[in-house]
C-alpha positions as CSV (number, residue, x, y, z in Angstrom):
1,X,0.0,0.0,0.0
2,X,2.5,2.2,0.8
3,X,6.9,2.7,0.7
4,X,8.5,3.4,3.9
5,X,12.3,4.6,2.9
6,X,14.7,4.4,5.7
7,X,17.7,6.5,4.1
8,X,21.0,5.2,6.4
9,X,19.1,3.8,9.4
10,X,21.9,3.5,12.4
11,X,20.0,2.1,15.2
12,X,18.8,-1.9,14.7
13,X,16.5,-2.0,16.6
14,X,14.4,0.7,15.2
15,X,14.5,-0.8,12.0
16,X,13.7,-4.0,13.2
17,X,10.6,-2.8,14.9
18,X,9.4,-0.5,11.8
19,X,10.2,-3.9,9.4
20,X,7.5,-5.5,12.0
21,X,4.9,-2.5,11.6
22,X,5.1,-2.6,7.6
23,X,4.6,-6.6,7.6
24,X,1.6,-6.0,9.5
25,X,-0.4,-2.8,7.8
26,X,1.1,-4.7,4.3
27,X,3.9,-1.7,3.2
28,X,7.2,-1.9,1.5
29,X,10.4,-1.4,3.4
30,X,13.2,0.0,1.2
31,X,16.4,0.1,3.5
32,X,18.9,2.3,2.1
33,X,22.9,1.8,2.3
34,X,24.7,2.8,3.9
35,X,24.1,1.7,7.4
36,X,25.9,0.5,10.2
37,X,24.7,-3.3,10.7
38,X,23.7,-6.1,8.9
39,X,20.2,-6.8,8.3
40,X,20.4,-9.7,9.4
41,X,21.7,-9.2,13.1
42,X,20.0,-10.4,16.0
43,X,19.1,-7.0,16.9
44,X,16.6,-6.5,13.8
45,X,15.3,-10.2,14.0
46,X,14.6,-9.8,17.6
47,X,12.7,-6.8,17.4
48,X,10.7,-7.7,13.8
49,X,10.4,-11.5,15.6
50,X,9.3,-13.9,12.8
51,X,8.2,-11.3,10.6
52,X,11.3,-10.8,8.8
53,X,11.2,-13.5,6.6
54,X,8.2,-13.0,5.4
55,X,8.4,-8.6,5.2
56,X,11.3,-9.1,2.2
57,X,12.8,-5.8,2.7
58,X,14.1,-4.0,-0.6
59,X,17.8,-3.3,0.9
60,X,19.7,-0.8,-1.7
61,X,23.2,-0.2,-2.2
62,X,22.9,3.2,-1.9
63,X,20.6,6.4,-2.4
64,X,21.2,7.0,-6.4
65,X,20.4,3.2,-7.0
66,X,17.1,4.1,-5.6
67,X,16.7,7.0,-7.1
68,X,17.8,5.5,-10.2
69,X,14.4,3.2,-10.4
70,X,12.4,5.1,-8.5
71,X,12.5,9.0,-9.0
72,X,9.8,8.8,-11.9
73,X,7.5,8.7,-8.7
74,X,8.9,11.8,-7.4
75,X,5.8,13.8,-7.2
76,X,4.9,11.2,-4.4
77,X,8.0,11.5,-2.6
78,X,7.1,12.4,0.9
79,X,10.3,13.8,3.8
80,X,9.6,13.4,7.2
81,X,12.1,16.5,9.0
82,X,12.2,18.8,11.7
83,X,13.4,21.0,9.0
84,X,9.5,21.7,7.5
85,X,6.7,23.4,9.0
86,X,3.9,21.5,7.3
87,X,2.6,19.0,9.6
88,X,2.2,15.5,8.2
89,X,-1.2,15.9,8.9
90,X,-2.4,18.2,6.4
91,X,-0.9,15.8,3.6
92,X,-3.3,13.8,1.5
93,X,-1.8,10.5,1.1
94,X,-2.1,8.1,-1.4
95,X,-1.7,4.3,-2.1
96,X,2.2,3.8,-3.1
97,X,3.4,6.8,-1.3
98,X,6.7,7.0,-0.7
99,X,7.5,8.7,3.0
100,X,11.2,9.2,3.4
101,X,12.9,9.3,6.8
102,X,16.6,9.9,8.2
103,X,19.2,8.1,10.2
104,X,18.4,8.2,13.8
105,X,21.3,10.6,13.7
106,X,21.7,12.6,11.1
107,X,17.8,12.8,9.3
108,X,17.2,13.3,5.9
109,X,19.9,14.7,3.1
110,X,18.9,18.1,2.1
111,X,19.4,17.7,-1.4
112,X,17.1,14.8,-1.1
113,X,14.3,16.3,0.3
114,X,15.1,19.4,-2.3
115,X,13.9,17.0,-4.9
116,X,10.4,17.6,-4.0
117,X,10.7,20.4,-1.2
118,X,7.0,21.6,-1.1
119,X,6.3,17.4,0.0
120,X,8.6,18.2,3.5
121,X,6.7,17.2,6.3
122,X,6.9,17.4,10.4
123,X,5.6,15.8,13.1
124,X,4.9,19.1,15.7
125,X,6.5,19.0,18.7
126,X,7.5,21.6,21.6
127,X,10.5,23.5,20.3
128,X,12.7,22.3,24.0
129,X,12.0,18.8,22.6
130,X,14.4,16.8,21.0
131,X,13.5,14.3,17.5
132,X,11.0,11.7,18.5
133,X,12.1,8.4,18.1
134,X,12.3,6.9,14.3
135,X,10.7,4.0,14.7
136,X,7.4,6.1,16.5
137,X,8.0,8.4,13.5
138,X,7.7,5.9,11.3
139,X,4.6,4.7,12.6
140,X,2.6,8.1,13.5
141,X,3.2,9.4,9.6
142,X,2.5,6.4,8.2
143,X,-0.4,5.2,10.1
144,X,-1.9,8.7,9.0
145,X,-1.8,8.1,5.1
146,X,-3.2,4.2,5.9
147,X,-6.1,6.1,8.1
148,X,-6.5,8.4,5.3
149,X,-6.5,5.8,2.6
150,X,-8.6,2.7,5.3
151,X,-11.0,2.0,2.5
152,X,-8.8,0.6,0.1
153,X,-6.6,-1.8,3.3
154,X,-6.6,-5.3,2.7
155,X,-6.0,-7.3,5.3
């Protein structure tokens, strides 16, 4: 239903846990190099349990690979940053969206995002707070465009 792009994910854990959310609401991981584990560490089995196997991640060698096949989608290229003002809520998502987000560390390239600036979105938060955590992220933006888009969920 929909494309969750983790661009350089550092933290296993997190992706393990988001790899377990998109098995069960039936979206795409793409996992972009480079990162600092290996898939297949107990870490991100642990936290995606038995759902790994079956979720088939789409692991790329690096971001112009994936641009490579993909930017012809562009339009639909959605960036989740504290750098944005336009909350992910006003966005009207559809089916086959692509929502981008950063390393636990580092967030999003800007040149990426720059690709299809005006489709920058945040997640509002107190301006004393710190980034939330990606794999919560991951799951408050995109359980937005599959509330927004419920009708068409197969389960």
């Amino acid at each position: 239903m929909f494309n969750i792009v983790l661009v350089n994910p550092r933290i296993p854990q997190n992706t393990g846990s988001i790899g377990r959310m998109c098995f069960n609401a039936g979206f795409k991981l793409h996992i972009i190099k480079p990162i600092v584990f290996d898939i297949s560490q107990k870490a991100v089995r642990r936290a995606g349990l038995d759902y790994w196997e079956k979720l088939e991640p789409i692991v790329w060698e690096n971001l112009e690979l994936f641009l490579e096949k993909n930017l012809k989608f562009k339009d639909r290229f959605f960036f989740a940053t504290t750098k944005s003002k336009k909350p992910y809520f006003e966005v009207k998502f559809k089916e086959n969206d692509f929502l981008f987000f950063g390393s636990e560390s580092y967030g999003l390239p800007i040149e990426l995002m720059q690709i299809n600036w005006q489709n920058a979105i945040t997640i509002p938060m107190k301006s004393c707070g710190r980034s939330l955590n990606l794999a919560t992220s991951v799951g408050i933006v995109s359980y937005e465009a599959l509330r927004q888009n419920f009708k068409y969920f197969i389960s």
